[in-house]
C-alpha positions, 0 to 999 in steps of 0.5 A: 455678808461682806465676807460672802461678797468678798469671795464672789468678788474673788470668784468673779475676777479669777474666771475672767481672767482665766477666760482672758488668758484663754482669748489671748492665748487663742489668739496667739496661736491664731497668729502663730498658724497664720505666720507659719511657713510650709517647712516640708511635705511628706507623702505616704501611700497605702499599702505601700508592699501589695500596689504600685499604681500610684507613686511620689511623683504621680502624687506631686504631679497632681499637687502641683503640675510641675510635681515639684514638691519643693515649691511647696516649702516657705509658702505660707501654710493658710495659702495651701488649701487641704481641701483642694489638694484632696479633690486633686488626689482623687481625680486619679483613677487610681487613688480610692482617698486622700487625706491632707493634714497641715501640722503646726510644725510646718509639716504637709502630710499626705496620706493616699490609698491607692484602690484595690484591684480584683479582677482584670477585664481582658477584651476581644476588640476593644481596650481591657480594665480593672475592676477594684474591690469597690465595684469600680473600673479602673483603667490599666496602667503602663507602669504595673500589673496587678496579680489578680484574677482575670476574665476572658471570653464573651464579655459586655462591659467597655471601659468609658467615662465612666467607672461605674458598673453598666452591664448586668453580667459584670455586675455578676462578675463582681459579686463572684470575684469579690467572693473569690478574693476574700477566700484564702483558699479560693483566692489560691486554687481560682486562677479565672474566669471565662465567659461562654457565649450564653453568658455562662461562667467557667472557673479555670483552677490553678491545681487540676485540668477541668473546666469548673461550669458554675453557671450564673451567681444564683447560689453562688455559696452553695455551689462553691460548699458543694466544690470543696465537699467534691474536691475533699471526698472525690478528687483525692480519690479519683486524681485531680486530672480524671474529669474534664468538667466539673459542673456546679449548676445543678442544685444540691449535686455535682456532675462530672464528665470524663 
């Protein structure tokens, strides 16, 4: 019974004091955190070959103002608020996510994701935009021009306060670009899109001399399976330059005019 009592004891004395190691070491660590300086900051943005939107110095200037990142160093790192530089990164139309991190080295990481493009608005009268592969506008920049499919012609949407979609027909316009885009072969042979009066769209193609009328984006799967059967059954035997319009419209056919 002693013997029994001795290894409970036993057991007793070495869980509390492996807990207390554990409250004290936390508590080292604590301090340690609280104690650390901001030794460097490193900024890294995505994709780092494909966009050029947003740089080290946007990056810094929405940190700080002064986009001075070496005022950052030696602050104590409980002061630097992740949280706040997150939401100050992403107030950047051109920034899609922020993610901060402050290591126990001392180091401020900063890892941005600039939006992805698409599609570029040309206006008629008024200032042109992006829309990003989220269903987003985003505003043209003075320092790089995304290579991406455009639109010209009659369009509706404006480019306000807001980066949400308003009209109907851009909404449209992004379905189809969204398409386009993840095509590897469309995304090639698709160059833009031109918006008639009555709303209808025309495809402009990088190889041939046709308009492409495709209409609206009802049956948009079907009416780009009926293009490629077109492109590979006709067009190499009649030449890529003998229609001047190509009409998808129709369900189930493909009408051309010379």
């Amino acid at each position: 019974m002693k013997k029994w009592s001795m290894v409970k004891l036993a057991h007793l004395i070495f869980w509390s004091l492996a807990i207390l190691g554990l409250v004290l070491s936390m508590a080292y660590v604590s301090g340690e955190e609280k104690a650390q300086q901001c030794r460097d900051v490193e900024i890294r943005i995505m994709p780092e070959l494909e966009t050029h939107f947003a740089d080290r110095d946007d990056v810094a200037k929405l940190i700080n103002g002064s986009g001075n990142m070496a005022a950052l160093v030696g602050k104590p790192m409980r002061t630097l608020d992740v949280s706040d530089i997150e939401r100050n990164l992403e107030t950047s139309p051109y920034i899609r996510n922020a993610e901060v991190f402050a290591d126990l080295d001392g180091s401020l990481r900063i890892e941005v994701e600039q939006k992805k493009p698409i599609l570029r608005v040309f206006m008629q009268h008024s200032k042109g935009f992006y829309i990003d592969a989220d269903g987003h506008k985003m505003p043209l920049s003075t320092k790089y021009s995304a290579r991406v499919l455009t639109v010209t012609g009659h369009v509706k949407e404006v480019y306000g306060q807001t980066d949400s979609l308003k009209m109907d027909q851009t909404e449209d316009l992004y379905r189809l670009a969204l398409f386009i885009s993840e095509d590897d072969f469309w995304s090639k042979q698709i160059q833009g899109i031109y918006i008639r009066q009555n709303g209808d769209f025309e495809l402009l193609p990088l190889v041939g001399d046709q308009i492409i009328l495709f209409g609206g984006v009802d049956r948009m799967e079907e009416k780009f399976k009926n293009l490629w059967l077109f492109y590979r059954k006709a067009m190499n035997l009649v030449g890529w330059d003998t229609y001047k319009v190509i009409n998808l419209k129709y369900s189930g056919q493909v009408v051309c005019e010379k």
